[in-house]
C-alpha positions in Angstrom: 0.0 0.0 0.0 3.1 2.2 0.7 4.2 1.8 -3.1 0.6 2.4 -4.4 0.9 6.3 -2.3 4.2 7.1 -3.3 3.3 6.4 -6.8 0.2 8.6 -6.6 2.5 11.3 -4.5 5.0 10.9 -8.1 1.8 11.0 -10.7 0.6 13.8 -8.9 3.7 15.8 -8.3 4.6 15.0 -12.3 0.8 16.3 -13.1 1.5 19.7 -10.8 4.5 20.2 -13.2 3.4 19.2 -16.6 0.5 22.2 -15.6 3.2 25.0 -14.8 5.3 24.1 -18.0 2.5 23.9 -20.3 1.0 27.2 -18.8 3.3 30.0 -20.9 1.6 27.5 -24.0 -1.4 29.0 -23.3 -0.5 32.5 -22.7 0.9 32.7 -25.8 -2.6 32.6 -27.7 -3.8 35.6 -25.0 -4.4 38.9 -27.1 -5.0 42.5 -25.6 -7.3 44.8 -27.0 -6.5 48.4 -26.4 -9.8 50.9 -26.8 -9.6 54.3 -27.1 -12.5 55.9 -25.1 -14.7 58.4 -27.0 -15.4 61.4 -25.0 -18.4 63.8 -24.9 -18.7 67.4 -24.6 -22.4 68.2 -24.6 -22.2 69.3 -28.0 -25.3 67.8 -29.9 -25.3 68.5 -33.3 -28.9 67.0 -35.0 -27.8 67.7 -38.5 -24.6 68.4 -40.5 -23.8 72.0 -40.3 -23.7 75.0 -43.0 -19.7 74.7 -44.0 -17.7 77.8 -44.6 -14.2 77.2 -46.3 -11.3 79.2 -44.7 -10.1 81.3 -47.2 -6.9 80.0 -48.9 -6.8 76.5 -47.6 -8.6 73.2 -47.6 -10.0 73.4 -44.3 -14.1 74.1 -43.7 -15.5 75.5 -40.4 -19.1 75.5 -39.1 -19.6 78.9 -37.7 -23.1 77.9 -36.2 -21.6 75.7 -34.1 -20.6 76.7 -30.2 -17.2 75.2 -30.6 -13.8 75.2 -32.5 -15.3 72.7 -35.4 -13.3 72.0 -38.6 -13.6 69.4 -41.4 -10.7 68.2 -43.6 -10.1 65.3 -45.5 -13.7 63.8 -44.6 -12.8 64.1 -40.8 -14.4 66.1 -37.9 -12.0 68.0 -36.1 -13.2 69.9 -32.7 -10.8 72.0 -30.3 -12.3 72.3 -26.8 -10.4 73.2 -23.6 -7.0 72.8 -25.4 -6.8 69.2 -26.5 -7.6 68.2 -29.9 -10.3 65.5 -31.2 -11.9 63.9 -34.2 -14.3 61.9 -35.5 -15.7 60.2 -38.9 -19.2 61.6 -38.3 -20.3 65.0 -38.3 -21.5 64.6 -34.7 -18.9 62.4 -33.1 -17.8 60.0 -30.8 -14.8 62.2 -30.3 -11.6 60.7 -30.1 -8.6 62.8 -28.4 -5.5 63.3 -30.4 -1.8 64.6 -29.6 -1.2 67.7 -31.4 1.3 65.9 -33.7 -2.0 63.6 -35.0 -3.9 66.9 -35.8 -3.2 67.3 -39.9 -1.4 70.3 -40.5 -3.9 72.6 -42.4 -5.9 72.2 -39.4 -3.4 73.4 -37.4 -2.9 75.9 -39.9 -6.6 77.7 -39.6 -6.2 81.2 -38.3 -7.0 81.7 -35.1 -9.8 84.3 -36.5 -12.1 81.0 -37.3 -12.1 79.9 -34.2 -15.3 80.1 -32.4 -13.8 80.2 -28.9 -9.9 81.5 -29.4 -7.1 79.8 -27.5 -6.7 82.0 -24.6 -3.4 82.8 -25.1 -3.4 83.6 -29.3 -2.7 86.6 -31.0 -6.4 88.0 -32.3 -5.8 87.8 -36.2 -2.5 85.6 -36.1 -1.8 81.9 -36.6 -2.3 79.7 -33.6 0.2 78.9 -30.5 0.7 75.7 -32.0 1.9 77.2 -35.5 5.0 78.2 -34.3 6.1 74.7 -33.2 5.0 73.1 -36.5 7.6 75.8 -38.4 10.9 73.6 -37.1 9.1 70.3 -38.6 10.2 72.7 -42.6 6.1 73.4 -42.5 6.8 77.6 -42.7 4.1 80.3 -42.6 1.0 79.2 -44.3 -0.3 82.2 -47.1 -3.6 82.5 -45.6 -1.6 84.3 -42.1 -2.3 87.7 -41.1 -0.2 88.3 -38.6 -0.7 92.1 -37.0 
């Protein structure tokens, strides 16, 4: 009876391992899905807005709407509390982007077409931002008044 325990002791011991070896196996198949939260402002938009194009440049804005709103290149582009977002459809999910994601004749938009100015902008000039896109061989766009 002695050798029939130690023998179950070994089977099981030898069980205990197999599991722990064969455990990364399975972690191996394990996948992780990263989602990027869509945030909301408030900002209810029931129908496409009236687009304006800004002078000079391939950018639109929707001067009806209470909030920095631009379209370019089929996107949705809102700047609100100074972060950056976008979206696909006219009246989001927003999505938050770095500045560096933001296309550059968005960036570009005089800070004139802004419904609610960066705080800190000159009144007619480009954007804060513009002057950090200049090192990255970008220059002064045409449509620029600076005063």
């Amino acid at each position: 009876m002695r050798r029939h325990v130690g023998g179950i002791a070994a089977v099981a011991i030898g069980l205990v391992i197999l599991a722990l070896v064969a455990s990364p196996a399975v972690a191996d198949n394990v996948s992780v899905a990263i989602s990027t939260p869509s945030v909301s402002f408030g900002l209810n938009i029931g129908a496409p807005p009236p687009l304006v194009v800004v002078p000079g440049m391939p950018v639109h804005y929707a001067p009806s709407v209470p909030a920095n709103y631009f379209v370019y290149g089929g996107y949705y582009y809102l700047f609100h509390q100074g972060a950056w977002f976008y979206s696909p459809h006219y009246n989001g999910p927003w999505v938050s982007l770095v500045i560096h994601q933001v296309p550059q004749p968005v960036l570009s938009v005089p800070v004139r077409y802004y419904r609610v100015p960066p705080g800190h902008a000159k009144k007619a000039g480009p954007p804060p931002w513009a002057e950090q896109q200049k090192g990255k061989g970008k220059g002064k766009h045409k449509g620029w008044k600076d005063d």
